[in-house]
FIDREN-689353 format. One record per residue: residue in three letters; x, y, z of N, C-alpha, C in turn. Coordinates in steps of 0.2 Angstrom, whole numbers, plus 2048, in hexadecimal, padded with zeros to 3 digits. Last residue first. Layout:
// residues N
ALAXYZXYZXYZ ...
END
This chain:
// residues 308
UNKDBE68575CDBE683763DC567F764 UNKDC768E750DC1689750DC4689759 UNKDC26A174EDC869D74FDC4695752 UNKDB56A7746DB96A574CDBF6A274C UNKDAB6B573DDB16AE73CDB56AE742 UNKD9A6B8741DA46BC740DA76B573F UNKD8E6C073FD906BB73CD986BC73C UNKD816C374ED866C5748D8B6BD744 UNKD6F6BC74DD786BE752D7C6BF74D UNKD646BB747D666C3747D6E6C374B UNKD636AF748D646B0741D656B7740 UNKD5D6AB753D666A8753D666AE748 UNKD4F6AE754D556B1759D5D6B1755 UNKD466A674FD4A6AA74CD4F6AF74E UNKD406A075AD4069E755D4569E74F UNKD416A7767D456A0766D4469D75F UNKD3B6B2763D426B3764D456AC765 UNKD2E6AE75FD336B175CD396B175D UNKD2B6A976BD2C6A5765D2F6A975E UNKD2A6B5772D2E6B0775D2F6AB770 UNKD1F6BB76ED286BF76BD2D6B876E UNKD156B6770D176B5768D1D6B9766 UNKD166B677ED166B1779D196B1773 UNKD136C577DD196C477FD1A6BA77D UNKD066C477BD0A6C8776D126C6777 UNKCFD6BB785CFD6B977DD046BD779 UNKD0B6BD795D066BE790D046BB787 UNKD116B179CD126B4795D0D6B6795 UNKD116AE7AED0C6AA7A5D0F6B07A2 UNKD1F6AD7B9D1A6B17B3D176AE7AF UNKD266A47C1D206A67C2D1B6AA7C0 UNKD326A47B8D2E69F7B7D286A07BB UNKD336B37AFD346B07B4D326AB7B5 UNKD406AD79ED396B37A2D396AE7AB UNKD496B178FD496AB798D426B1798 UNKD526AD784D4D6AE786D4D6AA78B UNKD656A8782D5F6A5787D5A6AA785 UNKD746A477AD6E6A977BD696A577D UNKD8369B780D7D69C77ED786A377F UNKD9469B780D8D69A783D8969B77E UNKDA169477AD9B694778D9669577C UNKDB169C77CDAF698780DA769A77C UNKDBD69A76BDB969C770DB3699774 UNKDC8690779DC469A774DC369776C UNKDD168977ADCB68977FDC568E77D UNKDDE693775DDC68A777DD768E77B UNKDDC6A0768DDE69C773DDC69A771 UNKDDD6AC75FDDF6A4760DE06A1766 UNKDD66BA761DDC6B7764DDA6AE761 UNKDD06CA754DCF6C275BDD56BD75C UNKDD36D7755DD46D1752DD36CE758 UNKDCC6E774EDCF6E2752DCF6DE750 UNKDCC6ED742DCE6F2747DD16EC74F UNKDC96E9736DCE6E8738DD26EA73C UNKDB96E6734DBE6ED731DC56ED733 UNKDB76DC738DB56DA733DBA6E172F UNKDB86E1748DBC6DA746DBC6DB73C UNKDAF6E9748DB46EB749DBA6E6745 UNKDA36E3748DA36E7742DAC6E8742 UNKDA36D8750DA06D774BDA46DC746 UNKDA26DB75CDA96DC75BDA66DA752 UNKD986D4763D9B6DC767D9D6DC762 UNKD996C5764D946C8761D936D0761 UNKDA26C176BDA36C1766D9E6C4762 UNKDA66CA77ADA16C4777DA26C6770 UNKDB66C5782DAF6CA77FDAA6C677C UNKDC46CB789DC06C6787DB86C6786 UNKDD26D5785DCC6D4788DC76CF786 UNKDE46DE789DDB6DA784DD46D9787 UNKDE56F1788DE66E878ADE36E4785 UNKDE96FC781DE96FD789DE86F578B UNKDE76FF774DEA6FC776DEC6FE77E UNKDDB70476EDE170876FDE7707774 UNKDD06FA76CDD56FC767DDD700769 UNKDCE6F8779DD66F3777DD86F4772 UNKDC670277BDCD70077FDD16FD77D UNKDBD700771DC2706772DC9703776 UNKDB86F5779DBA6F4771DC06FA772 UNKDB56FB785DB86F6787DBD6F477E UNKDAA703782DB0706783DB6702783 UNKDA06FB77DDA46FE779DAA70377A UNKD9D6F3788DA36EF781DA46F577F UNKDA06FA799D9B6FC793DA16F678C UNKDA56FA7A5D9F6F77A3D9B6F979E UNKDB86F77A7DB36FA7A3DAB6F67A4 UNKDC76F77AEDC16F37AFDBA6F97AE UNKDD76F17AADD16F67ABDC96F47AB UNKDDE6E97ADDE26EF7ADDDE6F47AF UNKDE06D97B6DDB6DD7B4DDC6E67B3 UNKDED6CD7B1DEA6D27B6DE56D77B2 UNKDE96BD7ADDEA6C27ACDEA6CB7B0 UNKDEE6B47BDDEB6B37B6DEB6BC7B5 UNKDFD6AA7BADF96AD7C0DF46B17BA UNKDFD6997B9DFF6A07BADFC6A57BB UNKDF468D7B6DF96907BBDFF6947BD UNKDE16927B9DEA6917B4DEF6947B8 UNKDD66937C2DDA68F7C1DE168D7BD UNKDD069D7B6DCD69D7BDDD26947BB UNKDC96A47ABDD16A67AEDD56A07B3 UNKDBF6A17A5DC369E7A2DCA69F7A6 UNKDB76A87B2DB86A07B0DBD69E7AD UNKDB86B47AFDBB6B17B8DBD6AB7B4 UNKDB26B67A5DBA6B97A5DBF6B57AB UNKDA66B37A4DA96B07A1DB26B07A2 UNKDA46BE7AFDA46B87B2DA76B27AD UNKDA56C97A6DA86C77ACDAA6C27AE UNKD9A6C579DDA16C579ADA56C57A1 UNKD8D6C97A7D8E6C17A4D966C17A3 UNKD926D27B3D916D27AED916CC7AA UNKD976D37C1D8E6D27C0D8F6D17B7 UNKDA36DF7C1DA06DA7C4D996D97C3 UNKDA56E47AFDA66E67B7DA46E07B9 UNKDB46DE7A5DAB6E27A2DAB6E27AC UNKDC26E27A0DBE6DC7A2DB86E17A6 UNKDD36E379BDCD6E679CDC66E279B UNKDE16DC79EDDD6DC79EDD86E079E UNKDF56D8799DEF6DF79CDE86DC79A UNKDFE6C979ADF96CF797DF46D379A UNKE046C079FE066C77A0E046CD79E UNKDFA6B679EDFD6B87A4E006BD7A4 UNKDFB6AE794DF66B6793DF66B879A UNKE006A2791E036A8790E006AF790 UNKDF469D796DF969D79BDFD6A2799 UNKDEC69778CDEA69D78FDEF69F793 UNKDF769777BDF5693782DF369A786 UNKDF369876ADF469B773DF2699777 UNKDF069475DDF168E764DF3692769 UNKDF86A0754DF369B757DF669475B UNKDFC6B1752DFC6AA753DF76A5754 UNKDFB6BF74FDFB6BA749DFD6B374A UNKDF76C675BDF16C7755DF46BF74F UNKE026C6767DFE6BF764DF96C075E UNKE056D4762E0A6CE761E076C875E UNKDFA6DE75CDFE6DC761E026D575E UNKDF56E374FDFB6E3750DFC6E1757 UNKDE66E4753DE96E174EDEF6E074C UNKDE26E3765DE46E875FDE76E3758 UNKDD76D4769DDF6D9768DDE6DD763 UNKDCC6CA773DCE6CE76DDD46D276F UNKDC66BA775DCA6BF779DCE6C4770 UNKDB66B5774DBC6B5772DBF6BB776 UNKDA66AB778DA96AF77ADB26B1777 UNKD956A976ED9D6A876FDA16AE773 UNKD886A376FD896AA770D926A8774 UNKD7B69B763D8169B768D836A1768 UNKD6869F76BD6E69D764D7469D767 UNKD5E69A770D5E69B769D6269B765 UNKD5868F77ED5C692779D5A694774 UNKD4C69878BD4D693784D53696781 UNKD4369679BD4B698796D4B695790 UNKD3E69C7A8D3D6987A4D4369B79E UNKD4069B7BBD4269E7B2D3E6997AF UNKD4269E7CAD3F69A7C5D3F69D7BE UNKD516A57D3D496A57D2D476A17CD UNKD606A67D1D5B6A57D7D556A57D9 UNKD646A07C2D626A67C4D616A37CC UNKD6A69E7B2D6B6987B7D6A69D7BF UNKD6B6A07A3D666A27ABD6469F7B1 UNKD796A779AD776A17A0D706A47A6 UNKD736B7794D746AF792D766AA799 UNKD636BD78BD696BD790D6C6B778E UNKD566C678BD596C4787D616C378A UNKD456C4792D4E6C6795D516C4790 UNKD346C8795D3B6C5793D416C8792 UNKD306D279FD2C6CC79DD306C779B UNKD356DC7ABD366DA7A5D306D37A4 UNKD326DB7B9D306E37B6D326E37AC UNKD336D17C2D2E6D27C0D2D6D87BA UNKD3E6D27CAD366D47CDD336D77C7 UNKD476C87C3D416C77C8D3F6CC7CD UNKD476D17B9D456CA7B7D436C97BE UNKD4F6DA7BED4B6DC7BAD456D57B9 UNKD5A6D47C3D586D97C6D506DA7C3 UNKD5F6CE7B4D5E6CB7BAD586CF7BF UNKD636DB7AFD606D77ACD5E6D27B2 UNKD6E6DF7B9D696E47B8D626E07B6 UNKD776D47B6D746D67BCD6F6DB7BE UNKD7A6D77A7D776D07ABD736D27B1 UNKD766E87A3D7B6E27A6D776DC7A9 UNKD6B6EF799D6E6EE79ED726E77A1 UNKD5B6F6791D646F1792D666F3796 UNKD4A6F278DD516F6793D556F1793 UNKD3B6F7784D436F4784D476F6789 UNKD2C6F2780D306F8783D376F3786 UNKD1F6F4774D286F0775D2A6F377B UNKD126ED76ED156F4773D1B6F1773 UNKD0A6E775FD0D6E5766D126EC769 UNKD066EB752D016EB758D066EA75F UNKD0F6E774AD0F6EB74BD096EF750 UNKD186DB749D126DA74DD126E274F UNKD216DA73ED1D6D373ED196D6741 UNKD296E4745D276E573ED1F6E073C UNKD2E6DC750D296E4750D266E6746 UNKD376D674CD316D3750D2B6DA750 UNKD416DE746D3D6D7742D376D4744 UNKD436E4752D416E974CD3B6E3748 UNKD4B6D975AD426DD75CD406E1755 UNKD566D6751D516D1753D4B6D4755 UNKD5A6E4750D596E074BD536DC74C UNKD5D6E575FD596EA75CD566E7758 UNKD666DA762D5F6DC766D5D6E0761 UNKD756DB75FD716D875AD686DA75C UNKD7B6E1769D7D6E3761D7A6DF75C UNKD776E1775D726E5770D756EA768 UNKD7B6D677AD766D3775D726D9772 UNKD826DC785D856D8782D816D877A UNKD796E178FD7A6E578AD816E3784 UNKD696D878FD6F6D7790D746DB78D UNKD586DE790D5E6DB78BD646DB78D UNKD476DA790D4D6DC794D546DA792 UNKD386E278CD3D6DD789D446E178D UNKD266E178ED2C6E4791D336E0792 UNKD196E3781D1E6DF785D236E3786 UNKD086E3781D0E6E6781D136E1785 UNKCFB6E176FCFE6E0778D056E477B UNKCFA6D3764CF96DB767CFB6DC76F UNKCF96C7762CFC6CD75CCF96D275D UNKCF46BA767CFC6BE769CFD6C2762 UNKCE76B9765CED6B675FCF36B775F UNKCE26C176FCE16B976FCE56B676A UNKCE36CD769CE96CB76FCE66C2772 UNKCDE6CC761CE56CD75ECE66C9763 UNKCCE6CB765CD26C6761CDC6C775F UNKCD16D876BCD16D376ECD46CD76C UNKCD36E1761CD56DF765CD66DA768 UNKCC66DD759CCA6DA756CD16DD75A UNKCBC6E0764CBC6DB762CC36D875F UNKCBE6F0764CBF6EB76ACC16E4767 UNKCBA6F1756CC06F1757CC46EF75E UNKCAC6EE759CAF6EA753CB76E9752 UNKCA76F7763CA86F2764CAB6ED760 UNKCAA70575BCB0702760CAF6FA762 UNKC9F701751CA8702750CAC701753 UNKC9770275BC966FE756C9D6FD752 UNKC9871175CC9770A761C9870375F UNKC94717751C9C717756C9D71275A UNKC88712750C8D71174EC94711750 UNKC81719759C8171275CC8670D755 UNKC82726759C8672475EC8871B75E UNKC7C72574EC8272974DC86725750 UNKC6F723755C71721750C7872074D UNKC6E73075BC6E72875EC7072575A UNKC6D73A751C72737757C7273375B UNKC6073674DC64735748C6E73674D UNKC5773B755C59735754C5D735752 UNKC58747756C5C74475CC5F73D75C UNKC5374B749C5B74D749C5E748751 UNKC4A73D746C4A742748C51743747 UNKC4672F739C4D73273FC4A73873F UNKC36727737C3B72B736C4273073B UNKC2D71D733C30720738C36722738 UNKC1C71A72AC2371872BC2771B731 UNKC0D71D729C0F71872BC1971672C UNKC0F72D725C0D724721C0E720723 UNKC1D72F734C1573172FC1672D729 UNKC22734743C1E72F73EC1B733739 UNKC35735748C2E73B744C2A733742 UNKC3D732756C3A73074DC3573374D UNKC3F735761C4573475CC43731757 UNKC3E74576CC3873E768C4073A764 UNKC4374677CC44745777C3F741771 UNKC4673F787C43745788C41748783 UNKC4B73178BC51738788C4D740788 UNKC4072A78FC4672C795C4B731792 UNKC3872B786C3572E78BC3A72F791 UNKC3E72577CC3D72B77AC3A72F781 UNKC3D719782C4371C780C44723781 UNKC32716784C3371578AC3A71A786 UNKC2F714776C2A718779C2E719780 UNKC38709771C3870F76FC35714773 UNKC326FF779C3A6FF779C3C707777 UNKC266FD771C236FE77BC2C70377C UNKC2B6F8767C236FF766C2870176C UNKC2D6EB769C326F0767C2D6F9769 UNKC236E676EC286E8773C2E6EC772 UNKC1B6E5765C1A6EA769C1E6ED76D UNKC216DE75BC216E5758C1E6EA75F UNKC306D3760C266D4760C266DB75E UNKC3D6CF75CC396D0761C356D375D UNKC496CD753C456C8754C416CC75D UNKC4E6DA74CC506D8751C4C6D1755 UNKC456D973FC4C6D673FC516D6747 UNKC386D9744C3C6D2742C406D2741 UNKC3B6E4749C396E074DC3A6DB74B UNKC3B6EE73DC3F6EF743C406E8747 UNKC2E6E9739C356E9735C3B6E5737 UNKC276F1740C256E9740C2D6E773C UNKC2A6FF73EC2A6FB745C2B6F4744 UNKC33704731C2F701735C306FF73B UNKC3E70872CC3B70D72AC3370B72F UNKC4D70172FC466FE72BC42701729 UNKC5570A735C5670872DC5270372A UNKC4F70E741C4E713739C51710733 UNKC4D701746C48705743C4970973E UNKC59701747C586FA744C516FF742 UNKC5E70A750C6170C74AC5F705745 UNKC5770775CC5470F757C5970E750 UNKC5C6FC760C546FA75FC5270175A UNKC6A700764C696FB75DC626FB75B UNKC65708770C69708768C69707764 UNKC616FF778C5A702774C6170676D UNKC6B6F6779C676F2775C626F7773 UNKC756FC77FC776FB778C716F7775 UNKC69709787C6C703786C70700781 UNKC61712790C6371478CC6C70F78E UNKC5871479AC57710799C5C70F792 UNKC5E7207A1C5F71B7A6C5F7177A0 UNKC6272F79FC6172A79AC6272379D 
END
């Protein structure tokens, strides 16, 4: 079937639903002969007649009437090629590969579910993992965007804020300091610590605020990389710990933990979308990046703090 075209296709299903050659030919705007010549040439590379004639009209054979079949299905895929395309020129189809800091996957879910709803043509594929992981992933390339926080990185970013991502130190409800305020961080010098592993943003939060008081700073009792065993831990009273306030949402509200009144607490970072600066966005991941700087701040949990 060498000669066998989308355009001898369209030329057999415009004749059988005119019933004529001359028909056929004005509505594909060519000549009666060439249509004639288009069919004769057809029938002679499929091997095949593909119209019965008689009274002057033209009629589907059964082969014909397969051409015809085919040149609808055709005709459907290209209509839905089309509005493909059009999606993904509208950023509303496509796949993105989303990298989350496993701090922010007590709100993440929410935030992508509400994105996935809105764009239910778009691929999601999700991995958590620790700052460092995240990072890891961000420059080679294997994520498109990173839900994290400080991107202050060794490679080129792009970064927008979206919402504040506070840092406080928490206690079992019954320790001592649960009913004070104004605690100087100094006094936390004899207190037991559980502190997230090296690489992990809360880590580094942990170095920081510790980093220069002059005494000697908390000792490190145990050293978890997971918040939810870290939560556990200081329910069951093995230390404190300083966390992101966005972890502890439900625990806090059922009165399993308490957050600490410290000068200086709680410390305000931020939530970033970031991606690598030497990647264009695809259209799909565009219209998750404006989502997440859009509407990002409005899935972070809602807890009560102690004022700055």
């Amino acid at each position: 079937m060498r000669r066998l075209t989308l355009k001898h296709l369209q030329t057999v299903r415009a004749v059988a639903q005119s019933g004529t050659i001359v028909a056929a030919a004005a509505d594909l705007k060519v000549t009666a002969a060439a249509l004639t010549s288009r069919i004769k040439l057809l029938e002679e590379d499929v091997g095949v007649a593909l119209f019965d004639r008689a009274g002057g009209r033209l009629y589907l054979t059964d082969a014909g009437q397969e051409v015809v079949n085919v040149a609808t299905r055709i005709d459907l895929a290209l209509a839905e090629l089309k509005n493909t395309l059009s999606a993904h020129r509208g950023m509303h189809a496509g796949r993105i590969t989303i990298g989350v800091v496993s701090t922010a996957k007590y709100f993440a879910p929410r935030l992508i579910a509400a994105f996935a709803r809105q764009n239910p043509r778009i691929e999601l594929s999700i991995s958590v993992g620790n700052r460092a992981e995240v990072v890891a992933w961000l420059r080679d390339y294997a994520i498109d965007i990173a839900v994290m926080g400080r991107p202050h990185l060794d490679f080129p970013v792009r970064s927008e804020i979206f919402g504040p991502h506070p840092q406080v130190v928490i206690a079992p409800p019954d320790h001592v300091l649960a009913k004070r305020t104004g605690i100087e961080k100094t006094e936390l010098g004899n207190e037991s610590f559980i502190v997230r592993e090296e690489g992990s943003g809360t880590r580094s939060v942990f170095d920081y605020f510790f980093d220069g008081i002059a005494v000697l700073p908390p000792r490190v009792h145990v050293e978890i990389g997971s918040n939810e065993t870290i939560k556990q831990a200081v329910m069951a009273g093995l230390g404190l710990t300083l966390i992101s306030a966005h972890t502890i949402e439900a625990e806090v509200t059922e009165g399993r933990l308490a957050i600490l009144d410290i000068v200086g607490l709680p410390i305000i970072r931020q939530w970033f979308a970031v991606h690598h600066g030497n990647r264009e966005l695809s259209p799909p991941a565009h219209t998750m990046w404006d989502f997440i700087v859009q509407e990002g701040r409005s899935f972070l949990p809602k807890i009560a703090l102690p004022p700055e």
